[in-house]
C-alpha distance (Angstrom), angle and dihedral (degrees) to the residues before:
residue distance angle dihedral
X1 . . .
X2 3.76 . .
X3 4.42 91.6 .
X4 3.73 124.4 110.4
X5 3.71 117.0 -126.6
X6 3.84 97.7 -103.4
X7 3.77 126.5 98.3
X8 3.39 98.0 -125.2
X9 4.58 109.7 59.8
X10 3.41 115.3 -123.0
X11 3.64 131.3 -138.0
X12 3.42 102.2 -88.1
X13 4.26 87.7 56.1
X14 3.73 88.9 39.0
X15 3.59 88.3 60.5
X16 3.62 96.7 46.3
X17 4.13 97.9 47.4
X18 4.14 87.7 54.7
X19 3.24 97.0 46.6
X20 3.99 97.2 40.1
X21 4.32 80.1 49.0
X22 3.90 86.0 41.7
X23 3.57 103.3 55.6
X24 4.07 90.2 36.7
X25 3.64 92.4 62.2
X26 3.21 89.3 46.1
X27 3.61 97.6 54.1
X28 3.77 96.6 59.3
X29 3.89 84.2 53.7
X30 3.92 93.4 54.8
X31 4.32 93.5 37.8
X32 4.26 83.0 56.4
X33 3.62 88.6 50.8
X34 3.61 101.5 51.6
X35 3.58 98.1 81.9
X36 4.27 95.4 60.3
X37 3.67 90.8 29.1
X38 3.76 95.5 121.3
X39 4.29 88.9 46.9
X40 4.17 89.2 85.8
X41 4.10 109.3 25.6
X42 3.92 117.7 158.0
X43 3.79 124.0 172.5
X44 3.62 133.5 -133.9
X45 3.84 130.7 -176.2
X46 3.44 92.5 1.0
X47 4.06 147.1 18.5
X48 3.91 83.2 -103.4
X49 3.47 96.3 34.8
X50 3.98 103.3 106.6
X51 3.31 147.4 -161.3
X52 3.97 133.7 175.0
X53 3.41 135.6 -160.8
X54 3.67 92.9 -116.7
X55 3.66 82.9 58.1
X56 3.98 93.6 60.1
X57 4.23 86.9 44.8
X58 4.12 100.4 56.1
X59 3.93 89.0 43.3
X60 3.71 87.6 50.7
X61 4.11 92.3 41.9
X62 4.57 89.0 44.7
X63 3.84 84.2 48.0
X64 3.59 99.7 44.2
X65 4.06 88.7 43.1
X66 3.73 95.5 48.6
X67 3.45 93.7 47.9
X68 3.24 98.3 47.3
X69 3.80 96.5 60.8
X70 3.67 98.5 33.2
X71 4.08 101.0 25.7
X72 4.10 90.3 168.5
X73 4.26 91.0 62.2
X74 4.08 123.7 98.1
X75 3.79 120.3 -126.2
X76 3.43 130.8 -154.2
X77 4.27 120.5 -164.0
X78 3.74 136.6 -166.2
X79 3.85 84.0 -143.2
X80 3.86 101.0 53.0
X81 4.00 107.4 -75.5
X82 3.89 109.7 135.0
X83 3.35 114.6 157.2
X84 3.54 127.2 165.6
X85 4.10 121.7 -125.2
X86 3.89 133.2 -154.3
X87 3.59 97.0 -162.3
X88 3.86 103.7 73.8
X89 4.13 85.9 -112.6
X90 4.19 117.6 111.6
X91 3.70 120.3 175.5
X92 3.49 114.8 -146.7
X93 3.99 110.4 -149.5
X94 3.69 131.5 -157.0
X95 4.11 100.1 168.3
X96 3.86 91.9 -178.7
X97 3.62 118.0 6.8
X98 3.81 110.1 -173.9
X99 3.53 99.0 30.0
X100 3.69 96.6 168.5
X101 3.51 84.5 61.0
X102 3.69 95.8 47.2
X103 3.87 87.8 46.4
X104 3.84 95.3 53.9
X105 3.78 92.0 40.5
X106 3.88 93.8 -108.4
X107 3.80 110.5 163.1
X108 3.87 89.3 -116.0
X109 3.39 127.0 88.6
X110 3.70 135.0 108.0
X111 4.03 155.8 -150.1
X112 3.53 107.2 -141.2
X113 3.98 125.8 -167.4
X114 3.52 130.4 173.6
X115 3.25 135.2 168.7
X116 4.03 122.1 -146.7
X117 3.88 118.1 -158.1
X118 3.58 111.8 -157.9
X119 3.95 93.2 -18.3
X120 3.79 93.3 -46.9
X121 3.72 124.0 92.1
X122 3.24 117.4 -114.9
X123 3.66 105.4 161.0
X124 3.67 127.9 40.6
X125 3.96 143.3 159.5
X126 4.06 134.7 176.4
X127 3.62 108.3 -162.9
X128 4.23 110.9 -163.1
X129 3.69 99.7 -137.0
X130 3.95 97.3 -168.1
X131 4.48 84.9 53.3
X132 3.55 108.1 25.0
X133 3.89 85.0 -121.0
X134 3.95 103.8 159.4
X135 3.78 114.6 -161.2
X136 3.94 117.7 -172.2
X137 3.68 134.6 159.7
X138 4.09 135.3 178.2
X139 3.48 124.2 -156.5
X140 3.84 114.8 -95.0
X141 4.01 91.3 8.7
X142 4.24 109.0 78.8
X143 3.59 124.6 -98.1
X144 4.66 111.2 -98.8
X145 3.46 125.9 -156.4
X146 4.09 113.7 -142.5
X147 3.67 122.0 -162.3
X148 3.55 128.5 -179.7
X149 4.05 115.9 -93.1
X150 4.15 84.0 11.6
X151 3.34 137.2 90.0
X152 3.92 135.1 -107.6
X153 3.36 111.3 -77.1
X154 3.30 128.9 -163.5
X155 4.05 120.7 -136.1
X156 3.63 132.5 -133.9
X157 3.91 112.0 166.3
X158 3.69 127.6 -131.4
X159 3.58 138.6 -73.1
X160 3.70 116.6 -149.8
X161 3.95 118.4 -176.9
X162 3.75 96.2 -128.3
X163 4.02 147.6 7.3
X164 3.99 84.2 -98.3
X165 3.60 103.2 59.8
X166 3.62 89.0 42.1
X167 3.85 119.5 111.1
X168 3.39 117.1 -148.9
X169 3.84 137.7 -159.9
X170 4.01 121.1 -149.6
X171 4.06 137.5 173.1
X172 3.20 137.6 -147.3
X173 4.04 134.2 -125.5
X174 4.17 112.3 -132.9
X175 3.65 89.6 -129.1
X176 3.94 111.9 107.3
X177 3.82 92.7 -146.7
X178 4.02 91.7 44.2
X179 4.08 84.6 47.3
X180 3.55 97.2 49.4
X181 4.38 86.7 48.1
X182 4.08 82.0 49.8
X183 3.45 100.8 44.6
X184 3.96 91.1 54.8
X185 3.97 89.7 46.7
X186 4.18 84.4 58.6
X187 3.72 98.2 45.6
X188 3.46 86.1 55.5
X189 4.13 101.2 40.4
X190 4.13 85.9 38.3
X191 4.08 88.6 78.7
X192 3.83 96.0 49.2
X193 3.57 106.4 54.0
X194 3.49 134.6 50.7
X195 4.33 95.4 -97.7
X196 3.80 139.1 -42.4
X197 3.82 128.1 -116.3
X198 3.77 130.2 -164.3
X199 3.47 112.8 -175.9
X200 4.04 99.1 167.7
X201 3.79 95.5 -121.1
X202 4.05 121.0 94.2
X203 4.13 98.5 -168.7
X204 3.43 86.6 48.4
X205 3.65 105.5 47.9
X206 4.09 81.1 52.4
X207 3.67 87.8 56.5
X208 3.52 85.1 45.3
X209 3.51 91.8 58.6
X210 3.59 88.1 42.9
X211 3.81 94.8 57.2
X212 4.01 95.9 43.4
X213 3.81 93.8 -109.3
X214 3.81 87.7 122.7
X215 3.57 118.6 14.4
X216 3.81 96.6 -139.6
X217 4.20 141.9 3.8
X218 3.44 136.8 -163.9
X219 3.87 135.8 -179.4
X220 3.63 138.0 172.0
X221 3.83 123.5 -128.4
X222 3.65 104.6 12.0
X223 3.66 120.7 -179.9
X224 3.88 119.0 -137.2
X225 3.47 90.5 -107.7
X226 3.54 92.9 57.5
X227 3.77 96.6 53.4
X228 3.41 114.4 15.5
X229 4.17 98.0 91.9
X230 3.58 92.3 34.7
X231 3.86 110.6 45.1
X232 3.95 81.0 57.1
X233 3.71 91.3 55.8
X234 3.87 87.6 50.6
X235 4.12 91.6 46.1
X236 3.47 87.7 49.1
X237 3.86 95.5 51.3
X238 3.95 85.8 55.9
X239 4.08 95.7 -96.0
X240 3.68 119.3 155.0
X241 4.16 94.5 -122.1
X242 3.77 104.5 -172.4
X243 3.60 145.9 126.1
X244 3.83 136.1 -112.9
X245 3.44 126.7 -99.9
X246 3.51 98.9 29.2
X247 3.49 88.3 -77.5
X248 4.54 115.8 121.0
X249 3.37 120.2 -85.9
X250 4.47 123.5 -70.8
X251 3.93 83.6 12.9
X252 2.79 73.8 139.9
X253 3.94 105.7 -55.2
X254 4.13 122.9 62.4
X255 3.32 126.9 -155.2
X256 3.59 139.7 173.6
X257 4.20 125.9 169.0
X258 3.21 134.9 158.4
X259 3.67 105.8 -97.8
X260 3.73 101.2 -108.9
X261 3.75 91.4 73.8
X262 3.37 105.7 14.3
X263 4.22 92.6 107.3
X264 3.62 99.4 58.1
X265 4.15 88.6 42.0
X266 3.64 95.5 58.4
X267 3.72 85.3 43.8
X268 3.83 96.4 55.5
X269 3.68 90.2 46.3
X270 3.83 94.4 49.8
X271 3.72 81.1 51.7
X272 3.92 98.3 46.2
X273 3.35 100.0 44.3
């Protein structure tokens, strides 16, 4: 589906079959975990700012497997690994994103692998560990949806006719004063679209996006780890993926929306915020 037409793959699917591989293996690490998950629980910015041991294990088991078959790439992890690369390649590693989800047993919570070529991602997949939903996307080639028993499919957003029949998907930061600031922004938002969804999980809400279960999401303060697999899924899918402002996207505001009403979103943002 995502192959070129020579024999030999080239970097682009070599990318996407070890990190597809990667964040499988992974998975079945993570889904073992669940059930002790609350046995080793530190915090980190915040009181409700978590992190498990299984966290610590898949980013050690991604690392060590991407290393291992590419030992000359750079890694970057939400749990501390930053290694520096010679090749040009950097894999940007979420190994459980939505933890709090994962540690109340919350059918939301993801591996997330993507690969950045020359400081742009290029590669990227967000594998649902509680469904087995595997979302991947290259650069120039569409972004596919895999579910178990199903085949590939490939993912085109939404296309709502106006701002309110759009539904919308939003995080939230773990700082009390930054959740208070947030929480205002959706009282406000809440009456001019059609709902608002927070499902604890920032790659997946972008697949979300991606998919057409929400027709837009947006997010202040994401890390790379957070985004960088899923926003390409959503740019791949045809989503507007942008910031407000005028300045890039997640600095410091993400948003993806279908491009019908993607304009007059970022505009009510820019004006909420």
């Amino acid at each position: 589906m995502m192959t070129s037409g020579g024999t030999a793959p080239d970097l682009h699917t070599e990318l996407l079959e070890l990190a597809r591989a990667t964040a499988e293996e992974a998975a079945v690490l993570v889904g073992a975990g669940r059930s002790t998950a609350a046995d080793q629980v530190d915090t980190k910015s915040s009181p409700v700012d978590v992190v498990t041991a299984v966290d610590t294990a898949s980013e050690a088991l991604i690392v060590r497997r991407l290393t291992e078959a590419r030992p000359d790439d750079g890694v970057l992890g939400e749990e501390g690994a930053d290694r520096e690369g010679t090749s040009g390649v950097r894999w940007v590693v979420d190994p459980i994103d939505g933890t709090v989800n994962f540690l109340y047993g919350l059918p939301a919570y993801a591996v997330s692998i993507a690969a950045e070529v020359d400081g742009r991602s290029e590669v990227g997949v967000v594998l649902n560990v509680a469904t087995g939903e595997l979302f991947s996307a290259v650069r120039g080639r569409g972004a596919w949806l895999t579910a178990p028993g199903a085949a590939a499919m490939q993912l085109h957003g939404s296309a709502p006719q106006s701002l309110e029949q759009a539904l919308v998907a939003t995080g939230f930061g773990y700082r009390v004063e930054q959740r208070r600031a947030q929480g205002a922004v959706v009282a406000q938002l809440l009456t001019e679209v059609r709902d608002i969804r927070r499902n604890g999980c920032a790659s997946l809400d972008l697949c979300s996006a991606a998919a057409g279960r929400v027709d837009a999401y947006y997010e202040l303060d994401l890390k790379p780890w957070d985004h960088a697999a899923g926003a390409l899924v959503a740019a791949e899918a045809g989503l507007v993926v942008t910031g407000t402002g005028n300045r890039p996207f997640a600095q410091p505001m993400a948003v993806v929306a279908a491009p019908t009403i993607a304009e007059p979103l970022v505009a009510l943002l820019e004006r909420l915020h």
